[in-house]
C-alpha positions as a printed NumPy array, in Angstrom:
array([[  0.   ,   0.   ,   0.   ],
       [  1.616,   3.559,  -1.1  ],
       [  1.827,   5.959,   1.773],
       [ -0.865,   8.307,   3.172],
       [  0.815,  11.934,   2.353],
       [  1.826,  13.612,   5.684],
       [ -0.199,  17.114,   6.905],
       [  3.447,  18.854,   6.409],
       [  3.96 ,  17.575,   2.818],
       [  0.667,  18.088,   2.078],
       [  1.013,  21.638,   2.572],
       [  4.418,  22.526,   1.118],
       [  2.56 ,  21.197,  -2.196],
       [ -0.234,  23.237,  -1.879],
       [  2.203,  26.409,  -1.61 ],
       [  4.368,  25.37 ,  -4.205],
       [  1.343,  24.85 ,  -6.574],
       [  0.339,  28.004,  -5.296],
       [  3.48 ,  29.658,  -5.952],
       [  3.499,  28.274,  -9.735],
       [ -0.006,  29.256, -10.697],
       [  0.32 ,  32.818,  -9.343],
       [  3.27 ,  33.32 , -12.012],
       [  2.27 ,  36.488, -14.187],
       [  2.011,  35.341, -18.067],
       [  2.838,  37.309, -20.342],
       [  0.6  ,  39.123, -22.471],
       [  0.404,  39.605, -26.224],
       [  0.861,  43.418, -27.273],
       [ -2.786,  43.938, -28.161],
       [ -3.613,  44.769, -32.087],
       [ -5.493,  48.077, -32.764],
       [ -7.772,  48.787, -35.322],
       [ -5.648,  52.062, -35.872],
       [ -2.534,  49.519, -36.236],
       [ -4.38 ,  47.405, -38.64 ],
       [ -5.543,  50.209, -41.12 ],
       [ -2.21 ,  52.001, -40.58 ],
       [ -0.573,  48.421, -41.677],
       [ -2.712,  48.158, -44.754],
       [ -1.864,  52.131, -45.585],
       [  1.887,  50.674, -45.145],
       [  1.611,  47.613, -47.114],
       [ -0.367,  49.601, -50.197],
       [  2.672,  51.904, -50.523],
       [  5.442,  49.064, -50.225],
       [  6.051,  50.474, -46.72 ],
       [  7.447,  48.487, -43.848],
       [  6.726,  48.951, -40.235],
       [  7.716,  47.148, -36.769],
       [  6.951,  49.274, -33.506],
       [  9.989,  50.109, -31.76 ],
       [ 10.275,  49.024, -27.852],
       [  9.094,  51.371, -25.26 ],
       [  6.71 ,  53.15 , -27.616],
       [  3.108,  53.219, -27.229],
       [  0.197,  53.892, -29.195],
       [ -1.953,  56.768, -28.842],
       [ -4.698,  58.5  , -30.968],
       [ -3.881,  59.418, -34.203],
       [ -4.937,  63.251, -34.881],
       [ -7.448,  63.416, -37.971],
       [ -9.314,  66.392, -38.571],
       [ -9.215,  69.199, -41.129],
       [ -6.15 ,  70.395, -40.529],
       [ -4.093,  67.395, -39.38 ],
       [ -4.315,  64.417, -41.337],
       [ -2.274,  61.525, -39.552],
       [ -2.747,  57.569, -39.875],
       [ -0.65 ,  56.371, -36.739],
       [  0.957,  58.26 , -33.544],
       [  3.238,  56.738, -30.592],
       [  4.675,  58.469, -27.467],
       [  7.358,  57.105, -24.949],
       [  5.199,  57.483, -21.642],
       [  6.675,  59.801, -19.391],
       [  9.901,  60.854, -21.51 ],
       [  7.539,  64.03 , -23.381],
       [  7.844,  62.464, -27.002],
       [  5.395,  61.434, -29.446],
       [  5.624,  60.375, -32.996],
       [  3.103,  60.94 , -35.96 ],
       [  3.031,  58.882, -39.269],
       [  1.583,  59.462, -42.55 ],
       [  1.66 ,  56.775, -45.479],
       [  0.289,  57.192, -48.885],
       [  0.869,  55.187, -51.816],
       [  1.099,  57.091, -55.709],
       [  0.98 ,  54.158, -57.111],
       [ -2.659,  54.938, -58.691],
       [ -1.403,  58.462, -58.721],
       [  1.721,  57.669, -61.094],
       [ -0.359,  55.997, -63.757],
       [ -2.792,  58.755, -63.78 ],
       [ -0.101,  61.068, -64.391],
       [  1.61 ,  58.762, -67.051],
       [ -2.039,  58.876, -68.775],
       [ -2.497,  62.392, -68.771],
       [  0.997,  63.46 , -69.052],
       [  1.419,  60.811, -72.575],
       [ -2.233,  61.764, -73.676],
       [ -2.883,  65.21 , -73.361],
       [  0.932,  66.899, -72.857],
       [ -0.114,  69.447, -70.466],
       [  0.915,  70.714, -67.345],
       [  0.709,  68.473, -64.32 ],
       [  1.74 ,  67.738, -61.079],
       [  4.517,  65.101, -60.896],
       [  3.491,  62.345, -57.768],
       [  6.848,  62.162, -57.199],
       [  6.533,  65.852, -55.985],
       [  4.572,  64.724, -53.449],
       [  6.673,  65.296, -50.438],
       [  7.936,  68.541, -51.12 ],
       [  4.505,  70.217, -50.919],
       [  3.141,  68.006, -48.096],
       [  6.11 ,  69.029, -46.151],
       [  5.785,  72.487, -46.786],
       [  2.085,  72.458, -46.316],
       [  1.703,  70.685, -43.301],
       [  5.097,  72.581, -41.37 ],
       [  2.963,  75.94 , -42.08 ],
       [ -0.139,  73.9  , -40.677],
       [  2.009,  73.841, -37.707],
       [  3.576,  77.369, -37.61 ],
       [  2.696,  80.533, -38.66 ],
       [  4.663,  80.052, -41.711],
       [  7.531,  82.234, -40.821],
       [ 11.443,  81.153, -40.69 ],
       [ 10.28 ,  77.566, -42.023],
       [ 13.099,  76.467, -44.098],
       [ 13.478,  72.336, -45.599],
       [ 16.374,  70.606, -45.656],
       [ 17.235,  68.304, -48.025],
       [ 18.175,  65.01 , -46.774],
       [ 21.703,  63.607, -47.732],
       [ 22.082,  60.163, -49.545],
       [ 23.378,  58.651, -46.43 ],
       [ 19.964,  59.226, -44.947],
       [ 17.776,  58.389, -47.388],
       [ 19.299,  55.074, -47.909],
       [ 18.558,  54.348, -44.787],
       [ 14.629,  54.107, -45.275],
       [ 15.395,  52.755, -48.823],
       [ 14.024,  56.659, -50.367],
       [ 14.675,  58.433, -53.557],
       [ 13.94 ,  61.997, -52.187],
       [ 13.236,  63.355, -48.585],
       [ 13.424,  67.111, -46.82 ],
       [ 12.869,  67.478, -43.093],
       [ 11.688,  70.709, -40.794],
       [ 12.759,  71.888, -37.203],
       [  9.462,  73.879, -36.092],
       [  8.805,  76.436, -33.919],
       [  5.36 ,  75.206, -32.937],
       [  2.257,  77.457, -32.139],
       [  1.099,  76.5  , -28.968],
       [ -2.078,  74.338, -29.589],
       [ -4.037,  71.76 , -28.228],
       [ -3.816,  69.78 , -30.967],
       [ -0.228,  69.035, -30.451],
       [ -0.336,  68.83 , -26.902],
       [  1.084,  72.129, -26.155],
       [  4.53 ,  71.161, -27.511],
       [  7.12 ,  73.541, -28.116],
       [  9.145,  71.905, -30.927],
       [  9.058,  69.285, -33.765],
       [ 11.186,  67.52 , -36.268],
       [  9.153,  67.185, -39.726],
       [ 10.59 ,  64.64 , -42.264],
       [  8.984,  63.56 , -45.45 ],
       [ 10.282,  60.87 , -47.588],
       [  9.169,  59.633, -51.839],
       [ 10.034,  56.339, -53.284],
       [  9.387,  57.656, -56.723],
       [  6.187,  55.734, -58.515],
       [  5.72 ,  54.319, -55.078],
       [  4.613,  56.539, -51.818],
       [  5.023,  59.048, -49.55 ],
       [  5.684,  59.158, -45.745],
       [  5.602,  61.756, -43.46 ],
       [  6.837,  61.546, -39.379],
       [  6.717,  64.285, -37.202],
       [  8.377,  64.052, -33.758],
       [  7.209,  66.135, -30.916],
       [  9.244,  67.757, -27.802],
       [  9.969,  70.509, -25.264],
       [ 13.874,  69.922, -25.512],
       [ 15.885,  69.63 , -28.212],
       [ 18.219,  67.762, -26.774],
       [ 20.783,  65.079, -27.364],
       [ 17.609,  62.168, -25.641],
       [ 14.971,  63.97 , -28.393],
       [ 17.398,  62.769, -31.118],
       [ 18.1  ,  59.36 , -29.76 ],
       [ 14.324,  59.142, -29.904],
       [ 13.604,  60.512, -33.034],
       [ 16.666,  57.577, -34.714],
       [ 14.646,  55.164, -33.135],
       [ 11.261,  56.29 , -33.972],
       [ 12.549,  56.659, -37.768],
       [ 14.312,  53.153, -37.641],
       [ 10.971,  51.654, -37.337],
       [  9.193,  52.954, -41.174],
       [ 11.206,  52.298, -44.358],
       [ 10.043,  51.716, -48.216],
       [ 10.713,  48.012, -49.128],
       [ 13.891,  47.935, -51.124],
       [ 13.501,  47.453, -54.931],
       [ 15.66 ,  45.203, -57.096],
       [ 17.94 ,  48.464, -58.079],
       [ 18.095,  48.806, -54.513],
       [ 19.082,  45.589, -53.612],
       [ 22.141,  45.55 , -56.31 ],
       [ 23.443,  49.109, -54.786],
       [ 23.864,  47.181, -51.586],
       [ 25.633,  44.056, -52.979],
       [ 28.337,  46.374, -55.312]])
């Protein structure tokens, strides 16, 4: 006949069961409908996107005035990132219609970023002492882009952005392909915004093309 468990062992294995099933699990980061959609904006302009660690989402602004698809902050750090994705895929074959058919006038898609840039920084100022940049080759290769300018604002103080004093504006074309536009938000410019604004643009890039591909392998 097996033994009769004692009172003692019986309870160190009700404590030790105890102690197992309390264990916290872990949780799967919860998907959004804002992430989906935003994913599907991605996907339809050959856009990649993987959300960096220690971000999380908030409310993307969409209004009149401020047209965004996806927005993270870093809780407690005073940073928040907006995203904008738009394929000109359609776009380019319109403009190859028109542009073969009629020989007129008419705006290039792969112009794109320059005037959304422009547009939305004076959205966000009051237009004064906003001056692009163009972005180096360096850069652009690194989110696999053709073309790209970026913006330091001066930002009006608004409720829309949260009362933030500052924000870096960069728009990016893969030419025939998309747009994307991120906008980083802060009340100090320094050395921790930029740390957070390389990680917040390491996380969006255009899927590399063939051409691409073979620049990387010469």
């Amino acid at each position: 006949m097996p033994r009769q468990l004692t009172p003692l062992l019986l309870v160190l294995f009700a404590l030790a069961f105890t102690q197992v099933s309390a264990q916290p699990r872990s949780k799967p980061i919860p998907v959004t409908t804002q992430y989906n959609k935003f994913k599907l904006l991605a996907a339809k302009a050959n856009v990649t996107f993987t959300t960096p660690k220690g971000f999380n989402e908030i409310p993307a602004l969409d209004n009149e005035d401020f047209t965004f698809d996806y927005a993270m902050e870093i809780a407690g750090k005073g940073f928040e990132v907006w995203y904008m994705v738009r394929s000109q895929k359609e776009n380019w074959a319109s403009y190859e219609r028109v542009f073969l058919n009629v020989k007129s006038r008419v705006a290039n898609p792969d112009s794109v970023y320059a005037e959304l840039g422009k547009a939305q920084a004076a959205a966000f100022t009051d237009g004064s002492d906003v001056f692009p940049r163009t972005l180096p080759p360096n850069v652009l290769s690194r989110y696999n882009a053709d073309a790209g300018r970026s913006y330091m604002l001066n930002l009006i103080d608004m409720p829309e952005t949260r009362h933030y004093q500052y924000a870096l504006l960069v728009t990016l074309q893969k030419y025939h392909t998309g747009t994307v536009m991120m906008v980083c938000f802060t009340n100090q410019k320094g050395p921790e915004f930029y740390k957070n604004v390389e990680r917040a643009g390491s996380s969006i890039k255009f899927k590399p093309e063939p051409a691409d591909v073979d620049k990387l392998t010469d």
